[in-house]
C-alpha positions in Angstrom: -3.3 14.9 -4.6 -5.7 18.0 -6.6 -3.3 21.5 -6.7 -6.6 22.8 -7.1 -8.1 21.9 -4.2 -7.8 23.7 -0.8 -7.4 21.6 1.7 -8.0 24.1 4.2 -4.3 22.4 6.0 -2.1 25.5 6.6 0.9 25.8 3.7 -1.4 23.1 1.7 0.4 24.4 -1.1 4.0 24.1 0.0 3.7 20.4 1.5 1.6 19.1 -1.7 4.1 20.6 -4.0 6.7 18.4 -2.0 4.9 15.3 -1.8 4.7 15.9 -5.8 8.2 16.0 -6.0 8.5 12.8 -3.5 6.6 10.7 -5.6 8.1 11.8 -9.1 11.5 11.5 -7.7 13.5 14.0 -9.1 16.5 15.2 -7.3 16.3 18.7 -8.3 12.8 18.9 -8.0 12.8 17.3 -4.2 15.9 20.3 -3.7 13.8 23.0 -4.5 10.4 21.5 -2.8 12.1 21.4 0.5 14.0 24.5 -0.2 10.3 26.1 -0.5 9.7 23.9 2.5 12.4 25.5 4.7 12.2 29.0 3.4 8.2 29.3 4.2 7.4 26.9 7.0 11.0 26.9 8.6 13.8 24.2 8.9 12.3 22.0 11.3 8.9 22.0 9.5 10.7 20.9 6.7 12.5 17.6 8.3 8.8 17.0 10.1 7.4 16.8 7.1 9.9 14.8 4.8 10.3 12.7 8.1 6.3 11.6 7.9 6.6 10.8 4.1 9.6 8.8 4.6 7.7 6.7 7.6 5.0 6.4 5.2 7.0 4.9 2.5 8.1 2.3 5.4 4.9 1.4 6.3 3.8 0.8 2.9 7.6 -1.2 2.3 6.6 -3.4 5.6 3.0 -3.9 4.5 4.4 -5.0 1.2 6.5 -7.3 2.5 4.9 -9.3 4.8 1.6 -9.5 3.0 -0.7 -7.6 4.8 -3.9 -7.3 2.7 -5.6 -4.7 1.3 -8.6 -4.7 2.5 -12.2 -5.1 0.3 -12.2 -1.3 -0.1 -8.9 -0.9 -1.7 -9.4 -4.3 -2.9 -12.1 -3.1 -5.0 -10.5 0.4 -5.7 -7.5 -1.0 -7.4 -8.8 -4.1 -9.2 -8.9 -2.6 -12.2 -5.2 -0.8 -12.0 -4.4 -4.2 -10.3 -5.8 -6.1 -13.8 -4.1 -3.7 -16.2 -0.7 -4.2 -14.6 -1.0 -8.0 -14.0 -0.5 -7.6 -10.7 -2.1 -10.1 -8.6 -1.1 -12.5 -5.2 1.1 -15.8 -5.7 -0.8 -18.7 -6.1 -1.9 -20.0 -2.5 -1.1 -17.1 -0.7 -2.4 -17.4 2.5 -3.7 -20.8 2.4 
């Protein structure tokens, strides 16, 4: 997520600056993001898009919890987050 790059997506702007707000968390923040949302784009563009990031937050809760792996390109990408944060696969996973 770059503010200063176009993405060349119509209402870039809008939809990054509520993803933003999505990840941070912060109710009044996530108010006014899909206020933006709703006053530019319209009210069901606004429940389209909070309704893909919420599926996307599934996914990734489902992943998470039933193991899936990464994969050796965003095993390699995160390794050193991964390190920093100690965060590493039970012993014997997957044997």
């Amino acid at each position: 997520m770059n503010g200063g790059v176009n993405s060349g997506v119509a209402n870039g702007e809008v939809l990054l600056a509520l993803s933003e707000a999505l990840v941070e968390g912060h109710p009044e923040t996530i108010v006014a993001a899909r206020a933006r949302v709703a006053r530019e784009m319209g009210a069901e563009a606004m429940v389209d898009a909070v309704g893909v990031a919420s599926n996307f937050e599934r996914m990734v809760r489902i992943a998470d919890a039933t193991g899936i792996e990464l994969g050796e390109f965003l095993e390699q990408a995160s390794a050193e987050v991964r390190s920093e944060l100690g965060v590493s696969r039970p012993e014997g996973w997957g044997a």
